[in-house]
C-alpha positions in Angstrom: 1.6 -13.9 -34.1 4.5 -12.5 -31.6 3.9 -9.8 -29.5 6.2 -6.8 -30.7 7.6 -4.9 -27.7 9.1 -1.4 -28.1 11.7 -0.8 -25.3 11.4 2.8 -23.6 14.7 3.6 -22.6 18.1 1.5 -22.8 19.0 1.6 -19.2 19.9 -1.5 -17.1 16.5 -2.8 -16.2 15.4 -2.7 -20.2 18.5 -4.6 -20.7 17.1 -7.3 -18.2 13.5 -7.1 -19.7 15.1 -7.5 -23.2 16.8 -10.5 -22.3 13.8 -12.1 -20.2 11.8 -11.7 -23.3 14.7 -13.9 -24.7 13.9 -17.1 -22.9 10.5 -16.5 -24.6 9.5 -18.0 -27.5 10.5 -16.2 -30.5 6.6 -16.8 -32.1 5.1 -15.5 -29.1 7.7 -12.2 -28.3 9.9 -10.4 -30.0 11.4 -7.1 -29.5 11.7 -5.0 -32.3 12.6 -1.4 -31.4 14.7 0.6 -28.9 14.3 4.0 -28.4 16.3 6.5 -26.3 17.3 10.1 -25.6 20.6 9.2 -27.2 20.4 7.7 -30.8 24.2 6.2 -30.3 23.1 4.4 -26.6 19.6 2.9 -28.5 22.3 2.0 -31.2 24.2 0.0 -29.1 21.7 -1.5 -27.1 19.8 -2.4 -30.0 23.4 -4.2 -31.4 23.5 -5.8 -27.9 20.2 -7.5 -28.2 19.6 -7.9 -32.0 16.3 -5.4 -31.7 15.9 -4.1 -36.0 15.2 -0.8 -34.9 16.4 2.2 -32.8 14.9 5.7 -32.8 17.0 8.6 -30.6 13.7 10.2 -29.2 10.6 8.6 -27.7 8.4 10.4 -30.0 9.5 8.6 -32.9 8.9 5.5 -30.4 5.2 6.3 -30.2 5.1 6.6 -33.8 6.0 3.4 -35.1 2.8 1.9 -36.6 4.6 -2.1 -35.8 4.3 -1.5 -32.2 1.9 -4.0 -30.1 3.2 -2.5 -26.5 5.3 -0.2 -25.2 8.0 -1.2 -21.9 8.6 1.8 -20.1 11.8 1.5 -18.4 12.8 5.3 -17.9 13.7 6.8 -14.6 10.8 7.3 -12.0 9.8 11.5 -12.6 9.9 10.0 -16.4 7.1 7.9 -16.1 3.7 10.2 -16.1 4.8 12.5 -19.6 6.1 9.3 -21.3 2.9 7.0 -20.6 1.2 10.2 -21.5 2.4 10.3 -24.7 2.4 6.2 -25.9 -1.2 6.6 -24.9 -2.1 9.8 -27.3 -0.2 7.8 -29.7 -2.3 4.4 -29.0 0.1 2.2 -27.6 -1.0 -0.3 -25.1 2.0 0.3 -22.3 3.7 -1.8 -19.5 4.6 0.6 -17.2 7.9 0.2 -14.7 6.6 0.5 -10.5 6.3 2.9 -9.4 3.4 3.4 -11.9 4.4 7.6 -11.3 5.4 10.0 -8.3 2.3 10.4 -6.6 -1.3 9.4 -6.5 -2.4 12.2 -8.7 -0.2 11.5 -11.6 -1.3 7.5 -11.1 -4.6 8.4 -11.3 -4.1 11.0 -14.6 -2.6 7.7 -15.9 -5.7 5.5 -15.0 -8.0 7.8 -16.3 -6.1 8.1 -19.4 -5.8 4.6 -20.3 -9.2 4.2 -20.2 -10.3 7.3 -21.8 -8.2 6.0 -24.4 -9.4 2.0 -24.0 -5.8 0.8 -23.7 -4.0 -2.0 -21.7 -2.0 -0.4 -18.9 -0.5 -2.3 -16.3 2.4 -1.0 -13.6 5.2 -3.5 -14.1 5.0 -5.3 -10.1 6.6 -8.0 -12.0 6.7 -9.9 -8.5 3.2 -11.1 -8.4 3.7 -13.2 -11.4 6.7 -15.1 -10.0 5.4 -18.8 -9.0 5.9 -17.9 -5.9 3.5 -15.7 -5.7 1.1 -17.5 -7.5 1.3 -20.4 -5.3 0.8 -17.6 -2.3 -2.4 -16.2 -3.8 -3.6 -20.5 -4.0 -2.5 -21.6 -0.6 -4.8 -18.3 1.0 -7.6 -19.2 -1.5 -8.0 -22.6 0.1 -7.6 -21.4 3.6 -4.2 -23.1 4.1 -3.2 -20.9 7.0 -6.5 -20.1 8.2 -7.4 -16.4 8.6 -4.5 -14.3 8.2 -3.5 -12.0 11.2 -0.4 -10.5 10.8 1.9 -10.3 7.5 5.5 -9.1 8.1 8.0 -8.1 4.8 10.9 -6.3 4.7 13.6 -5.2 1.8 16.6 -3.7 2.5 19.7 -2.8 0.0 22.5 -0.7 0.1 21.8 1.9 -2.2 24.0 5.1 -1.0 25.8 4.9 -4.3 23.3 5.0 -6.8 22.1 8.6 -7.9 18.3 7.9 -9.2 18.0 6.0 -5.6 19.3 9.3 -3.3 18.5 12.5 -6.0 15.4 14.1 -5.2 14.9 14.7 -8.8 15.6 11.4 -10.1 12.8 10.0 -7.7 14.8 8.7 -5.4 13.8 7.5 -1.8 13.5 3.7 -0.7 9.4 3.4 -0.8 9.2 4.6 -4.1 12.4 2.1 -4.9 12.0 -1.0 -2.9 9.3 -0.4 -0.3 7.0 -0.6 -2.9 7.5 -4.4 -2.9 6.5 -4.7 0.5 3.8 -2.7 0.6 2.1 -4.6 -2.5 2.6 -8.2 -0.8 0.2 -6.4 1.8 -2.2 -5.7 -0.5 -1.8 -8.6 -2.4 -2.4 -10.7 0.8 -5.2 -8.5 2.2 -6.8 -8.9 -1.8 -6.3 -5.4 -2.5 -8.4 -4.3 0.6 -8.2 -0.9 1.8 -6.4 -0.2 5.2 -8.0 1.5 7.9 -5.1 3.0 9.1 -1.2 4.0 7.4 1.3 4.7 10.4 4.7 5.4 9.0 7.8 6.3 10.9 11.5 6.4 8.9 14.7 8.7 8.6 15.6 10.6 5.8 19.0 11.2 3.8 20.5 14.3 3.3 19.2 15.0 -0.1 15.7 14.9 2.0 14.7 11.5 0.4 13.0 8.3 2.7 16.0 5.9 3.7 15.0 3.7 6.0 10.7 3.2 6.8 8.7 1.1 8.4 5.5 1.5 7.6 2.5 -0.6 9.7 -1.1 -1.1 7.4 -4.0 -1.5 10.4 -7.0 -3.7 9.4 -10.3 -4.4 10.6 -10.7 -7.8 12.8 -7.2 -7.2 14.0 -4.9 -7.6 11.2 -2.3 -5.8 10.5 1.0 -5.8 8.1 4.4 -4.4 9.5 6.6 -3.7 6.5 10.1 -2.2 6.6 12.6 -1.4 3.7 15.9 0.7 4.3 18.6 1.5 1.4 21.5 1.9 3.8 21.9 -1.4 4.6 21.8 -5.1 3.6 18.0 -6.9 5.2 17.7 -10.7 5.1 14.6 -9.4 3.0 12.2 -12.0 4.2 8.1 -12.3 4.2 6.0 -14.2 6.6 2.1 -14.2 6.8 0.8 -15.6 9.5 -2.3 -16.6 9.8 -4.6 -19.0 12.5 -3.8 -22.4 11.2 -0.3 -22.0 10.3 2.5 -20.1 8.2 3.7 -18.9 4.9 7.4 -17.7 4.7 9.5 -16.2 1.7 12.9 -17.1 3.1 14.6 -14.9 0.5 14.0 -11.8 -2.5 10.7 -11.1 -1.6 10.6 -9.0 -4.7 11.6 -12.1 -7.3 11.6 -15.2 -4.9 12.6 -18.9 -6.4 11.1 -20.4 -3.3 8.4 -20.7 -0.8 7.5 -22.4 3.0 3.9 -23.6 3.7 3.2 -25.3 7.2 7.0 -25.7 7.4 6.9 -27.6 3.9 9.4 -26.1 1.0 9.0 -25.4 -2.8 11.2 -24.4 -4.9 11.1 -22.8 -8.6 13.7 -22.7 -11.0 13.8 -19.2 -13.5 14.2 -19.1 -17.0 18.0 -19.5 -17.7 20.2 -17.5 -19.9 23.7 -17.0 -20.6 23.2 -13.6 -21.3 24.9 -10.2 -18.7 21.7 -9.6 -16.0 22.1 -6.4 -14.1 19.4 -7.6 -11.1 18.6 -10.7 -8.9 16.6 -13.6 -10.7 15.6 -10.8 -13.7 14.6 -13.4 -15.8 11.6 -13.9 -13.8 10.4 -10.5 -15.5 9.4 -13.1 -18.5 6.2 -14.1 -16.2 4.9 -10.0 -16.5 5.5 -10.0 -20.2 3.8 -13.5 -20.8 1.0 -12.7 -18.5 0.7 -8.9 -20.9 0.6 -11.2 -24.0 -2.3 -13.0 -22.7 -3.9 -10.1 -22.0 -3.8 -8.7 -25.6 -4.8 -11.8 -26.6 -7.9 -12.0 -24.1 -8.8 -7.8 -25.1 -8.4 -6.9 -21.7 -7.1 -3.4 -20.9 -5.6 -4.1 -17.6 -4.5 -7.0 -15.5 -6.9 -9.2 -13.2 -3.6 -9.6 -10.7 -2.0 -6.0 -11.0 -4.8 -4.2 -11.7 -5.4 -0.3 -11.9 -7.3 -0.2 -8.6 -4.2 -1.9 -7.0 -2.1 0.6 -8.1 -3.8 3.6 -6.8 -4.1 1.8 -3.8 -0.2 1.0 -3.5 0.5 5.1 -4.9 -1.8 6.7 -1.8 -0.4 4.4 0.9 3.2 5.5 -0.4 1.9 8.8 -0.4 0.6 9.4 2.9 3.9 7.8 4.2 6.2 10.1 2.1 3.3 12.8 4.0 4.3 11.3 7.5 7.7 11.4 6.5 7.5 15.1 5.9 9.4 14.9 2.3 5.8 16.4 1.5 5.7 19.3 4.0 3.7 22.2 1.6 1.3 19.4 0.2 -2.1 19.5 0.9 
């Protein structure tokens, strides 16, 4: 039987997940409603993409009895209330990063979903890609040693785009982009706690982050030097180095199609489609929503590679930076 996906919002990266779902199988997804704040925008999405239903308000969303999962694809400050009520309503949700706006509301969401013995998963839909898969292999079997020092950056201009600069939108480039950086760290360190967050960065004139780097200080001398800016264009690359050689993302760190090990390359090709994409290789967000699917199917209420640990660890390192930062200056 098909997983049936209701689609929270019917902004540009639901149109992507819509059509990733689309290379899928029809048997093993389907996406059968749409739901909006505007009944004529789910309309036309739901034309768009052939999706039998769409409600104007997310309540009616949570109400629909057909419903195996919600996609949450609303703005940032959105996330925490809408989670909040799929979960009251039972729905099992996958949850766009960042997961919510700070570690308190992450770990309201936590709690909730297991109060309420649901699947939750933040939608990192990076560590799904090959890529990564292959990364999370090649340090199993030791293939660059013991890993010292692990460098990623991500850098876009993104001036022009409101819900990146507005304070109220959640804008800011951690909560945006760094995010992706900061969760190869963790990923690579296997969700291992830093002992130390040192963050140093500018801020735009609507007093969100614009450009960060952000450094993630280990025991044994290992450490993680991350940078992401939305003011300018980064050859957004990753390297982890470790004592017996070198892995390297030479390009989109955040949905890569290839990968160096010991100076030897891979390469992956994405699902194709024919289909209007609004973001880089966003048919790679199939890999999430197959790996959700198997989760159903296995019972399991959260992920074993994004789990909800990892994502209260990425939300307090982005919090202490935005602290650093000062974009938090009354918080205690």
């Amino acid at each position: 039987m098909a997983t049936r996906w209701g689609i929270c919002s019917a902004g540009k990266i639901c149109n992507d997940f819509v059509v990733a779902l689309q290379t899928l199988p029809a048997q093993d997804h389907q996406a059968i409603v749409v739901a909006a704040r505007d009944l004529n925008r789910a309309k036309e999405f739901a034309q768009r993409h052939n999706i039998p239903k769409a409600y104007g308000t997310y309540e009616e969303l949570a109400k629909d009895p057909d419903i195996d999962v919600v996609y949450v694809g609303a703005i940032h400050p959105a996330h925490r209330d809408l989670v909040l009520l799929f979960f009251n309503h039972g729905k099992n949700v996958l949850c766009e990063k960042p997961m919510a706006m700070n570690l308190t509301e992450v770990k309201e969401l936590t709690s909730a979903a297991r109060k309420h013995n649901l699947f939750f998963m933040e939608a990192v839909w990076s560590r799904f890609f090959p890529v990564y898969g292959e990364i999370r292999s090649q340090l199993h079997l030791k293939a660059i040693g013991d890993v010292k020092v692990v460098r990623a950056e991500f850098g876009v201009n993104l001036l022009g785009v409101p819900r990146a600069v507005e304070k109220e939108l959640g804008g800011g480039a951690i909560l945006d982009i760094g995010c992706y950086c900061i969760q190869f760290a963790l990923m690579v360190f296997n969700g291992e706690k830093p002992e130390s967050v040192t963050a140093k960065g500018f801020l735009h004139d609507t007093g969100v982050d614009e450009t960060v780097t952000v450094i993630l200080q280990y025991p044994g001398k290992r450490q993680a030097i991350l940078t992401c800016t939305m003011v300018i264009e980064l050859p957004n690359q990753a390297v982890i180095s470790g004592t017996k050689g070198m892995i390297q993302i030479p390009s989109y760190i955040w949905s890569p199609t290839s990968i160096i090990v010991n100076g030897k390359e891979m390469k992956y090709s994405l699902p194709p489609t024919t289909k209007h994409l609004y973001f880089k290789n966003s048919t790679g967000l199939s890999y999430e929503a197959e790996h959700v699917r198997e989760c159903l199917l296995k019972g399991l209420k959260e992920s074993p590679i994004m789990s909800l640990t990892d994502s209260e660890l990425l939300a307090s390192i982005m919090e202490e930076v935005h602290i650093q930062l000062g974009i938090y200056k009354n918080r205690e």
